[in-house]
N, CA, C and O atoms as a GROMACS GRO file, in nm:
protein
  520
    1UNK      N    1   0.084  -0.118   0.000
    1UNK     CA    2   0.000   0.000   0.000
    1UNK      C    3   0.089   0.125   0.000
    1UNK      O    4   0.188   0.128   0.073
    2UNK      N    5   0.058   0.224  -0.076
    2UNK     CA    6   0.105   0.349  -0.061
    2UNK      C    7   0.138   0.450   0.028
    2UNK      O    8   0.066   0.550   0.039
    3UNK      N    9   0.194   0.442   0.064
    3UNK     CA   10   0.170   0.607   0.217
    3UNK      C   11   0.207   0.750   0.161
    3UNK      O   12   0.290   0.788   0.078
    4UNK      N   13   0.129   0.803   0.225
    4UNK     CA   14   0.164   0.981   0.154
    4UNK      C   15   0.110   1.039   0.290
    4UNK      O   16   0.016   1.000   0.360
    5UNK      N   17   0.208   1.161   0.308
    5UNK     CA   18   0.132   1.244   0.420
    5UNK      C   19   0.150   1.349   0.349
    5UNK      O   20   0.252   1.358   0.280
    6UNK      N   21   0.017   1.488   0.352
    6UNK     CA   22   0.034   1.586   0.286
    6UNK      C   23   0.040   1.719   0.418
    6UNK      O   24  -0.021   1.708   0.524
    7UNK      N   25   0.110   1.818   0.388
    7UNK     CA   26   0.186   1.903   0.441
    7UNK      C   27   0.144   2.000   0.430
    7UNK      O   28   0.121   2.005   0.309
    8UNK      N   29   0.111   2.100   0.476
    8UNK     CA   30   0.068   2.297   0.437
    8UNK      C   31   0.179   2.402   0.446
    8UNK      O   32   0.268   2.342   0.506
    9UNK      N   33   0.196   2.449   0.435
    9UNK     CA   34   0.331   2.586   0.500
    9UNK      C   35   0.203   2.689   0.469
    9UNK      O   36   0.106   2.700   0.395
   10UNK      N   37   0.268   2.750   0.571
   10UNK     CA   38   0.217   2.934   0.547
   10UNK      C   39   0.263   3.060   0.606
   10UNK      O   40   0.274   3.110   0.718
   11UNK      N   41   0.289   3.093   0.470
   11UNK     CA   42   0.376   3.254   0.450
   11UNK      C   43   0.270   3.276   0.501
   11UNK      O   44   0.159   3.230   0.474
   12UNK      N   45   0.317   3.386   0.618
   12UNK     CA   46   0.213   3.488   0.684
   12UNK      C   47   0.266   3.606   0.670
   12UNK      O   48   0.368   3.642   0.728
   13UNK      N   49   0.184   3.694   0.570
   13UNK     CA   50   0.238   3.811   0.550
   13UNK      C   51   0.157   3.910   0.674
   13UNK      O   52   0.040   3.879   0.695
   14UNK      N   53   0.204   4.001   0.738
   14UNK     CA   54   0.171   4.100   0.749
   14UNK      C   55   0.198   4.277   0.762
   14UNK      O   56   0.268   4.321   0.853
   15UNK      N   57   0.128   4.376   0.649
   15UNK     CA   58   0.211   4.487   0.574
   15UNK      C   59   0.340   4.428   0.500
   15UNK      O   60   0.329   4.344   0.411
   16UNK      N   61   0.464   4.478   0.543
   16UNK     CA   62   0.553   4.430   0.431
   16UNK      C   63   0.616   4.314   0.498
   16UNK      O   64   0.715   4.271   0.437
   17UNK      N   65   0.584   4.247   0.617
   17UNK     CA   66   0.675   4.190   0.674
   17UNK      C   67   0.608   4.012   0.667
   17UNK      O   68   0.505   3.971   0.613
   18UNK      N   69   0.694   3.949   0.730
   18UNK     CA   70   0.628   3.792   0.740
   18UNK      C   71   0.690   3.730   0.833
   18UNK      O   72   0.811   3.723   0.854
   19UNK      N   73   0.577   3.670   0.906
   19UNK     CA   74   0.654   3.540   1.025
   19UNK      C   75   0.716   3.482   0.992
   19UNK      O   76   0.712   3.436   0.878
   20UNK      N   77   0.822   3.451   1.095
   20UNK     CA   78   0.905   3.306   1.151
   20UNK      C   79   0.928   3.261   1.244
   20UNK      O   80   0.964   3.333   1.337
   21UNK      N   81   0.919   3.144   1.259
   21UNK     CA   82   0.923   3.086   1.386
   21UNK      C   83   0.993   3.008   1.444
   21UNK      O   84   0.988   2.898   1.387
   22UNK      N   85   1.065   3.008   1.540
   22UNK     CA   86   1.163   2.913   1.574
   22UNK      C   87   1.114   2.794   1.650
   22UNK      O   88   1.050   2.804   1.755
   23UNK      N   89   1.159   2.643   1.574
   23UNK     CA   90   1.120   2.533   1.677
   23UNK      C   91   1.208   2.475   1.761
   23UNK      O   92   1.283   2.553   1.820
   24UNK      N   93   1.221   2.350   1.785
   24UNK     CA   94   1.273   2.233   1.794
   24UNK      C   95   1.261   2.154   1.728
   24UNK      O   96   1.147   2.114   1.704
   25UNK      N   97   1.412   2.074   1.647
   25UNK     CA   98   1.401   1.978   1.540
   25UNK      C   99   1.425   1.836   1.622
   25UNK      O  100   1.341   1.749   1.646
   26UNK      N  101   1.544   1.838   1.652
   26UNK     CA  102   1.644   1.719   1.679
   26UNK      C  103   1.739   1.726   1.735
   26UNK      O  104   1.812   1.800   1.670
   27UNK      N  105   1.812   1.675   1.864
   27UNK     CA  106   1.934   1.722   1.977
   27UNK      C  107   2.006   1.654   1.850
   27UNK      O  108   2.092   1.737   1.819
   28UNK      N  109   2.017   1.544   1.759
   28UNK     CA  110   2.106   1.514   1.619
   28UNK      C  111   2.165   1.567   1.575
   28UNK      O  112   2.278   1.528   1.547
   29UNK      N  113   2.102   1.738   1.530
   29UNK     CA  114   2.145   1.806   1.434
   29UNK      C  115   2.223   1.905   1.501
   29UNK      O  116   2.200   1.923   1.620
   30UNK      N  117   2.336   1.992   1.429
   30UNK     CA  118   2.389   2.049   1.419
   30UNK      C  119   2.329   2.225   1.469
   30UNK      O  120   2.402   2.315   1.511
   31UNK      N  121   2.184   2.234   1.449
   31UNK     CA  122   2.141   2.339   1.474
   31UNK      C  123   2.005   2.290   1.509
   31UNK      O  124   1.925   2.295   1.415
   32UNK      N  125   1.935   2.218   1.685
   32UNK     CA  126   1.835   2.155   1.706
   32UNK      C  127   1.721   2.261   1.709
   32UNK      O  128   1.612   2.209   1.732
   33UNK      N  129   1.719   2.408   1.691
   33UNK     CA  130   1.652   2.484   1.718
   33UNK      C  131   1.677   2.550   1.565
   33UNK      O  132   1.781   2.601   1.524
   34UNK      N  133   1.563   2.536   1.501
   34UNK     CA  134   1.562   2.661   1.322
   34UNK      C  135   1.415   2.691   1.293
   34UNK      O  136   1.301   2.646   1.284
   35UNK      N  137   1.492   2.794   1.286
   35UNK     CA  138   1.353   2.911   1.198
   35UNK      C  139   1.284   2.861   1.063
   35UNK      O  140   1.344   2.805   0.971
   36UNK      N  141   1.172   2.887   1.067
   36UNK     CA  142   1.106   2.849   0.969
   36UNK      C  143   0.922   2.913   0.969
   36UNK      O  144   0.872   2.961   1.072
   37UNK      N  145   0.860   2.904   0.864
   37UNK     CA  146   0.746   2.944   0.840
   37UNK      C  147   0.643   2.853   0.883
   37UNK      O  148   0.662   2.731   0.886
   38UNK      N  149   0.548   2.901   0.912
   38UNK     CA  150   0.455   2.796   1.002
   38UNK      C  151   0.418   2.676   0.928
   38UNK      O  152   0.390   2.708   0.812
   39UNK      N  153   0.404   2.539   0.951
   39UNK     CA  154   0.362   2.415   0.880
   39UNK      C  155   0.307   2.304   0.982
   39UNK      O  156   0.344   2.288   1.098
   40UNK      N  157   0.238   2.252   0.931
   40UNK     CA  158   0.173   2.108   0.976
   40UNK      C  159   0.095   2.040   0.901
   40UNK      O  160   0.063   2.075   0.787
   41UNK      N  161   0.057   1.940   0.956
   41UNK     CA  162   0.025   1.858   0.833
   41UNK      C  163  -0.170   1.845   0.842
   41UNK      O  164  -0.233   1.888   0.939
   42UNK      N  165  -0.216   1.796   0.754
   42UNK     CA  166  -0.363   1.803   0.666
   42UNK      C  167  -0.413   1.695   0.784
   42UNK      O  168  -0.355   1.589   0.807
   43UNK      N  169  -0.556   1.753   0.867
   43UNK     CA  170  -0.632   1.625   0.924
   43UNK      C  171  -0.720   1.520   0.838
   43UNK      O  172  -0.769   1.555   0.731
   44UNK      N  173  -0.732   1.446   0.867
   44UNK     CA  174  -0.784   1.346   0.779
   44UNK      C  175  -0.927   1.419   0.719
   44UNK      O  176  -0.999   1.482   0.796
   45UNK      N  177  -0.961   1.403   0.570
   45UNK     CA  178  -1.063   1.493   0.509
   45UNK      C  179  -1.075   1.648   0.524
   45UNK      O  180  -1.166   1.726   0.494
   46UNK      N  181  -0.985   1.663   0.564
   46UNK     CA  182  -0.957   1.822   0.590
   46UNK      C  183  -0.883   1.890   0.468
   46UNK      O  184  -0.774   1.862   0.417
   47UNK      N  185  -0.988   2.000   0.432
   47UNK     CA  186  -0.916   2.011   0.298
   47UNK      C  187  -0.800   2.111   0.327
   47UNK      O  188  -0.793   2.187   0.424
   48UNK      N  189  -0.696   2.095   0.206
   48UNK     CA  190  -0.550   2.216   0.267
   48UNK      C  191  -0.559   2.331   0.262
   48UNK      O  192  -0.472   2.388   0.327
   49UNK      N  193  -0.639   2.403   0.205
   49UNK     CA  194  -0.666   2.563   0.236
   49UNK      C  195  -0.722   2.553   0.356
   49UNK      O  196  -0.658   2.636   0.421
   50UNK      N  197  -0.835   2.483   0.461
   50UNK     CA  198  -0.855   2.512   0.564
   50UNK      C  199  -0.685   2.483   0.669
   50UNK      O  200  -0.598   2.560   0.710
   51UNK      N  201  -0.702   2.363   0.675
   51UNK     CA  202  -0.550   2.330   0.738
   51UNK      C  203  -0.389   2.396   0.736
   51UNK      O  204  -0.297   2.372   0.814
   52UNK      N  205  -0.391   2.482   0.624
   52UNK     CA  206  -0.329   2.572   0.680
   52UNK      C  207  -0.375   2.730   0.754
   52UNK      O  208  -0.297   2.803   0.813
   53UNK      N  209  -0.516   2.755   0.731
   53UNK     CA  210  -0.535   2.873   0.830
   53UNK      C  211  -0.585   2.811   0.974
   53UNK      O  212  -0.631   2.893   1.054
   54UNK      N  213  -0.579   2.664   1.016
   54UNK     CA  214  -0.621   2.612   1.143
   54UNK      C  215  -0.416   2.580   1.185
   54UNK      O  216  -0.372   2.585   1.299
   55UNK      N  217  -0.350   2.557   1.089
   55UNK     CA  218  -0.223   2.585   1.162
   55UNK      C  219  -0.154   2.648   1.187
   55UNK      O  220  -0.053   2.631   1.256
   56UNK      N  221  -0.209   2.773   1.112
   56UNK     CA  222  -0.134   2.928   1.155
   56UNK      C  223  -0.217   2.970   1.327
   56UNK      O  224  -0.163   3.009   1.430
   57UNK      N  225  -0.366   2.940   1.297
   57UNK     CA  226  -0.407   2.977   1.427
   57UNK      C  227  -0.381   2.870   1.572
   57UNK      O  228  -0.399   2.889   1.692
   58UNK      N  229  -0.346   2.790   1.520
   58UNK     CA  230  -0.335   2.694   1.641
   58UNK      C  231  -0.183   2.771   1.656
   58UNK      O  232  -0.177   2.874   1.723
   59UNK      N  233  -0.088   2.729   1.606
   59UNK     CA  234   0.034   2.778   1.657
   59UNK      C  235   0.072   2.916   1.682
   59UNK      O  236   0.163   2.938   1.761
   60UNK      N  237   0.009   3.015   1.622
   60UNK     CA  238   0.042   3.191   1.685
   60UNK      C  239  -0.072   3.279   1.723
   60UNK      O  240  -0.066   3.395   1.764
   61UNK      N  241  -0.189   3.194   1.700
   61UNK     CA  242  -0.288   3.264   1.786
   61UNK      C  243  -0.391   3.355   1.676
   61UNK      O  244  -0.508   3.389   1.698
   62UNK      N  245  -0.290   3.388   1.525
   62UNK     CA  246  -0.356   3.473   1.460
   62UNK      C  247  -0.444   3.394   1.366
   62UNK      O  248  -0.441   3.282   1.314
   63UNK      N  249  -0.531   3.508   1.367
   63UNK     CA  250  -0.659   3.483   1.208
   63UNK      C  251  -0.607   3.472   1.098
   63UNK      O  252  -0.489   3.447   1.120
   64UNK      N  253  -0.630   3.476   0.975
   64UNK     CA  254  -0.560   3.472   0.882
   64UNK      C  255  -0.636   3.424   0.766
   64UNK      O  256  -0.714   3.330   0.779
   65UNK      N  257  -0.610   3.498   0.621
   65UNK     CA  258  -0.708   3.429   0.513
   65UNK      C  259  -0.616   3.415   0.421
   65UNK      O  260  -0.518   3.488   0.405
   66UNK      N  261  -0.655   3.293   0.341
   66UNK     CA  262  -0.536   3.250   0.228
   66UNK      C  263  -0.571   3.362   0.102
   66UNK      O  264  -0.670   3.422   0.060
   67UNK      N  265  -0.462   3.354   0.078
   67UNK     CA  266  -0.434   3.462  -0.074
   67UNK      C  267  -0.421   3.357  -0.182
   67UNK      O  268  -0.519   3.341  -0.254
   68UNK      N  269  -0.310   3.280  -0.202
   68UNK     CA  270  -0.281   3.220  -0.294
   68UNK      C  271  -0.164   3.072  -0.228
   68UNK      O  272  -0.094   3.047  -0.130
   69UNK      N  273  -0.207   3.008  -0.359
   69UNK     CA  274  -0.103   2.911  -0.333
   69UNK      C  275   0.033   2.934  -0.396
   69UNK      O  276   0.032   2.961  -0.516
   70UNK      N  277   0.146   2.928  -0.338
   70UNK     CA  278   0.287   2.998  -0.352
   70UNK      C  279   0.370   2.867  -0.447
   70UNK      O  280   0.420   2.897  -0.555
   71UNK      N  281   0.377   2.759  -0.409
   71UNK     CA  282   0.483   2.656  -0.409
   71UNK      C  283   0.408   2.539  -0.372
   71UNK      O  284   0.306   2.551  -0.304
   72UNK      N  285   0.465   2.390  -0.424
   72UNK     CA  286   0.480   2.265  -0.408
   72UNK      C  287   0.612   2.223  -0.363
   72UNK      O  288   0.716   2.273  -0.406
   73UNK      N  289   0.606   2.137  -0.281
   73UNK     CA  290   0.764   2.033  -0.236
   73UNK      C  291   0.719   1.920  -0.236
   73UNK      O  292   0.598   1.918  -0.260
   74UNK      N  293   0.769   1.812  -0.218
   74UNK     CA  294   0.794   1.664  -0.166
   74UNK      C  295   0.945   1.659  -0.143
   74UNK      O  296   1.040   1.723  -0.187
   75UNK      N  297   0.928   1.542  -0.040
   75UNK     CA  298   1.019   1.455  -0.006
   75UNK      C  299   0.964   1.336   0.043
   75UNK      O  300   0.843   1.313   0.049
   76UNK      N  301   1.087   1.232   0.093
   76UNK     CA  302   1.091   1.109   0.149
   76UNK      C  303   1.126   1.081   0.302
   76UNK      O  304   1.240   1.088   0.348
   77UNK      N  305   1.040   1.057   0.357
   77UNK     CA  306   1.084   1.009   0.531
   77UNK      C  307   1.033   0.858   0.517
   77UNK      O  308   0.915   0.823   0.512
   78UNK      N  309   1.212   0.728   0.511
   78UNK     CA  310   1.137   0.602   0.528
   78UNK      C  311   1.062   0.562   0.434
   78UNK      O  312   1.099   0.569   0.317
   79UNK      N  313   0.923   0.506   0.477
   79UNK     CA  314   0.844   0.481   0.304
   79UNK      C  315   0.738   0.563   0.318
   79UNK      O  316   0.632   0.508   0.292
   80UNK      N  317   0.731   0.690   0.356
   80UNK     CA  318   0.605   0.756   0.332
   80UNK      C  319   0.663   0.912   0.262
   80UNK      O  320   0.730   0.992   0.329
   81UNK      N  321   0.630   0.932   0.143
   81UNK     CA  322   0.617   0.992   0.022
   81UNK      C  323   0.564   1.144   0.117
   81UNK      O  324   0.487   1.104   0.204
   82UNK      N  325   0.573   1.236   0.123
   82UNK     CA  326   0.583   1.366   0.141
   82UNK      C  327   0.519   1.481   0.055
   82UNK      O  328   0.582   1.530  -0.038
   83UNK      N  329   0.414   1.515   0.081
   83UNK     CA  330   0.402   1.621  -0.066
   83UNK      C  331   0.336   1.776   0.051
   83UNK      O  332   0.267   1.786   0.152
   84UNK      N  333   0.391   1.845  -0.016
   84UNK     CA  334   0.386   1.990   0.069
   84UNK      C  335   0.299   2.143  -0.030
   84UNK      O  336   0.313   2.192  -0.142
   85UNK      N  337   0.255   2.157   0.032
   85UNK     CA  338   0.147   2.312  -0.020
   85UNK      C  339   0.199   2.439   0.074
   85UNK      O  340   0.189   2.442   0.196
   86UNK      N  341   0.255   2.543  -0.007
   86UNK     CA  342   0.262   2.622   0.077
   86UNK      C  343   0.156   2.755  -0.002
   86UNK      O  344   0.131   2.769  -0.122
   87UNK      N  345   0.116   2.829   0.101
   87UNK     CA  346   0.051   2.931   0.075
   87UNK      C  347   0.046   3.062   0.170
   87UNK      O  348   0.051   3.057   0.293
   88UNK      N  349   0.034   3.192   0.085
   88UNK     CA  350   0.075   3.307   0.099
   88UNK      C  351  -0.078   3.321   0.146
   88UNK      O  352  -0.187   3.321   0.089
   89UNK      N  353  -0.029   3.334   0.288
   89UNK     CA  354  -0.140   3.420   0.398
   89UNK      C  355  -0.130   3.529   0.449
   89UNK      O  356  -0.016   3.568   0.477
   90UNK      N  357  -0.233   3.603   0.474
   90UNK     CA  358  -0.233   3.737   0.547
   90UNK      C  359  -0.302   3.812   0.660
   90UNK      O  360  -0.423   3.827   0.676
   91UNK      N  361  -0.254   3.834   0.695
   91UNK     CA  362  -0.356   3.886   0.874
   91UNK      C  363  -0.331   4.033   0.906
   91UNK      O  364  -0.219   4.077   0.880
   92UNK      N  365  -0.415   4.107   0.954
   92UNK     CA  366  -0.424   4.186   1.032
   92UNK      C  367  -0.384   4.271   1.147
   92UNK      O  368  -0.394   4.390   1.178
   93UNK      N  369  -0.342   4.181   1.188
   93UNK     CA  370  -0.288   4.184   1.366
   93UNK      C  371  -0.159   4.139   1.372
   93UNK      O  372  -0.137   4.054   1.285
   94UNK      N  373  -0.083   4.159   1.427
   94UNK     CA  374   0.048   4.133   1.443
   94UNK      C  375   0.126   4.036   1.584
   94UNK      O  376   0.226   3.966   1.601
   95UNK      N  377   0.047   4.071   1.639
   95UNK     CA  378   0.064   4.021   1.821
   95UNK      C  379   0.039   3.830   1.772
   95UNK      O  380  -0.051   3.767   1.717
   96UNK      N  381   0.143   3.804   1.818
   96UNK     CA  382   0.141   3.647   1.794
   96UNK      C  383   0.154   3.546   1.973
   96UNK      O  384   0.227   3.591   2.062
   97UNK      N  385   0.096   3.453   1.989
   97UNK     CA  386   0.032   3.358   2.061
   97UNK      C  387   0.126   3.236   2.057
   97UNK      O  388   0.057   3.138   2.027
   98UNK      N  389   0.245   3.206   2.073
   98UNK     CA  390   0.312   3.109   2.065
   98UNK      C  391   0.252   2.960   2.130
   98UNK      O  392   0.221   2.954   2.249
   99UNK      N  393   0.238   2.844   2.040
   99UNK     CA  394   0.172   2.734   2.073
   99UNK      C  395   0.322   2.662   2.165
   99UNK      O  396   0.429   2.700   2.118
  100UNK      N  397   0.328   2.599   2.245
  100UNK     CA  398   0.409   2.524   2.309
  100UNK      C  399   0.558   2.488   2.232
  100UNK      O  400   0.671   2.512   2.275
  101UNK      N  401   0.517   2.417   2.090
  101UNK     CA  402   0.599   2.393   1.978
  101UNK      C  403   0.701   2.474   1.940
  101UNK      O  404   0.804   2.432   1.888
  102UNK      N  405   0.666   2.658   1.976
  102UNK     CA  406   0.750   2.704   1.889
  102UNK      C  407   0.837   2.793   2.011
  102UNK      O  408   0.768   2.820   2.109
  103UNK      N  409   0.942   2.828   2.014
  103UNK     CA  410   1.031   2.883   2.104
  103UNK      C  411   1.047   3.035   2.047
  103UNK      O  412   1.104   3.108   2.128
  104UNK      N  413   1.011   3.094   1.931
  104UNK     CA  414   0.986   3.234   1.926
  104UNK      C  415   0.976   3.262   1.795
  104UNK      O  416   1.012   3.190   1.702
  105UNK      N  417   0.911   3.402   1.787
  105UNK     CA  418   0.831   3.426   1.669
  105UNK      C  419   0.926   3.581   1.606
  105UNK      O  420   0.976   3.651   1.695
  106UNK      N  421   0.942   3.617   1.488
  106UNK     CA  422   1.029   3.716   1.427
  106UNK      C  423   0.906   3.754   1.365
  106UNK      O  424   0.811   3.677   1.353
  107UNK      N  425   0.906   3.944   1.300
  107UNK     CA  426   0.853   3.972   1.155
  107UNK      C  427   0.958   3.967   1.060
  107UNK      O  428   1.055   3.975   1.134
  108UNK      N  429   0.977   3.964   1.012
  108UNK     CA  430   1.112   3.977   0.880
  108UNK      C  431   1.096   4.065   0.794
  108UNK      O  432   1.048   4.015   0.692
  109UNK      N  433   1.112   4.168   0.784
  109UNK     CA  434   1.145   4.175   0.633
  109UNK      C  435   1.140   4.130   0.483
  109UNK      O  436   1.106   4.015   0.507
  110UNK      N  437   1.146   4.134   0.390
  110UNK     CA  438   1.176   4.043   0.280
  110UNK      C  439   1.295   3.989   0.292
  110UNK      O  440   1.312   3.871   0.323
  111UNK      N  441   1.437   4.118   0.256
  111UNK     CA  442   1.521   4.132   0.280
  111UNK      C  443   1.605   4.088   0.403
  111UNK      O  444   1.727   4.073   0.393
  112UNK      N  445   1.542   4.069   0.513
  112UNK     CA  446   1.579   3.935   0.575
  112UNK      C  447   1.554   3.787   0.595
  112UNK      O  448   1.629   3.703   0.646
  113UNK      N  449   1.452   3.775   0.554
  113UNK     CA  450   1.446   3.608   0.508
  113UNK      C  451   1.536   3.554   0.511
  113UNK      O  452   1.554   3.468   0.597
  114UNK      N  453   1.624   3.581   0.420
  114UNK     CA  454   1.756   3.501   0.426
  114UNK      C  455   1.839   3.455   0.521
  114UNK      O  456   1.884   3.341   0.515
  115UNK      N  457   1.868   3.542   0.622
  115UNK     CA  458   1.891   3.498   0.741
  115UNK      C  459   1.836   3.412   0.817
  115UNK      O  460   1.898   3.328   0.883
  116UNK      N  461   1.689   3.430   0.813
  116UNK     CA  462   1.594   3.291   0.929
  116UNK      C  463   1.584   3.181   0.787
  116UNK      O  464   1.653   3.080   0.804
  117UNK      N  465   1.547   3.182   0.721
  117UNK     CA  466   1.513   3.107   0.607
  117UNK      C  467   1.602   2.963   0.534
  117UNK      O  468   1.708   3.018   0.508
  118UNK      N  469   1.614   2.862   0.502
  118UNK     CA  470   1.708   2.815   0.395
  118UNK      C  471   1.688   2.865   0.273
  118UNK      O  472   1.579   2.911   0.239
  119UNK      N  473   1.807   2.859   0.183
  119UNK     CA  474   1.816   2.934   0.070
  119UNK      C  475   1.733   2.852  -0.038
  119UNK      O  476   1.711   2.916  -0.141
  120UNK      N  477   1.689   2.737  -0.035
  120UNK     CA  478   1.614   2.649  -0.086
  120UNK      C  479   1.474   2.714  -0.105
  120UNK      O  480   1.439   2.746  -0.219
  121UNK      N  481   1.402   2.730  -0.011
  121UNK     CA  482   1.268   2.774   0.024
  121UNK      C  483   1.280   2.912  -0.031
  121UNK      O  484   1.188   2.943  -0.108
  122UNK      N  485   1.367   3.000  -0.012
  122UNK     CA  486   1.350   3.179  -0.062
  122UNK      C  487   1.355   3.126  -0.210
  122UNK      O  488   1.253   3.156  -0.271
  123UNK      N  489   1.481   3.028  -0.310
  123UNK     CA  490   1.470   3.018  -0.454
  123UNK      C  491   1.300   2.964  -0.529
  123UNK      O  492   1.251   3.000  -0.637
  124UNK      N  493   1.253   2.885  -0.443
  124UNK     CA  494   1.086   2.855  -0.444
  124UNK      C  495   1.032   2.979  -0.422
  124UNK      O  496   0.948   2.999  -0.510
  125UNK      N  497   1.042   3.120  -0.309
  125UNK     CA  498   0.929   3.146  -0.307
  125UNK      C  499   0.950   3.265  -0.420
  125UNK      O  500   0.855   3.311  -0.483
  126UNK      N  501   1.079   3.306  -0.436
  126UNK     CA  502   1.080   3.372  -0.523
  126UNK      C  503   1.036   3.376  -0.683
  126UNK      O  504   0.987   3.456  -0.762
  127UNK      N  505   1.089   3.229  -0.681
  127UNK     CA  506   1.026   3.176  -0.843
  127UNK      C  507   0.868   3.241  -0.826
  127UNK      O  508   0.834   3.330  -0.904
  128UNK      N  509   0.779   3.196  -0.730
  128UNK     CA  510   0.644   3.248  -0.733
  128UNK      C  511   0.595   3.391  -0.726
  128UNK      O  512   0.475   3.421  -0.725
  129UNK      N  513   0.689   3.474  -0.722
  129UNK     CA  514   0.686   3.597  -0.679
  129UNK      C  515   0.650   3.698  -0.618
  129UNK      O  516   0.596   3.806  -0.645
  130UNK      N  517   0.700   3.630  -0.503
  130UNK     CA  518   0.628   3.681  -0.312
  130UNK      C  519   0.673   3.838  -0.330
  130UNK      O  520   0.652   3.919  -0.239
   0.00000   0.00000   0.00000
């Protein structure tokens, strides 16, 4: 049988700026704590435009309505196939609600992305033209 788990990201824009958030990955890695844009994965029959504005609000507290879809990814963990949606969200409010998960929240810049960001994800979002 097949396995696939499907994935959301979401750019949260707000005015010119956009969240990031710092987690916990792995005491493994080299850097167990990295920044990144909010993600989690799709509840069962849950379609992915809702699931990512229920994982922006579960993890920072904010509202948020999808704009557009930005980018596709996959990868491989083991034998379950990976496929990822990210989408360019936007909110209102700025004051963020940290869920347990995340150890702290940035606005960025565009122009800093790069710094919290991998250079992988900015060549994706740019292709789309955030």
């Amino acid at each position: 049988m097949d396995k696939y788990k499907i994935l959301v990201k979401g750019i949260v824009q707000y005015e010119d700026k956009y969240l990031v958030v710092r987690r916990w990955f792995d005491d493994r890695m080299l850097e167990p704590y990295q920044w990144g844009f909010i993600d989690g994965a799709i509840d069962f029959k849950e379609p992915p435009d809702k699931a990512v504005l229920r994982c922006i609000n579960e993890q920072t507290g904010l509202s948020a309505t999808m704009e557009r879809i930005l980018y596709t990814w996959t990868f491989t963990t083991g034998d379950i196939f990976n496929i990822g949606i990210s989408y360019l969200c936007r909110v209102t409010f700025d004051e963020v609600l940290l869920s347990e998960e995340l150890t702290d929240a940035h606005w960025a810049a565009k122009e800093e992305l790069e710094s919290y960001i991998d250079r992988r994800v900015l060549n994706d979002i740019e292709e789309a033209e955030l």
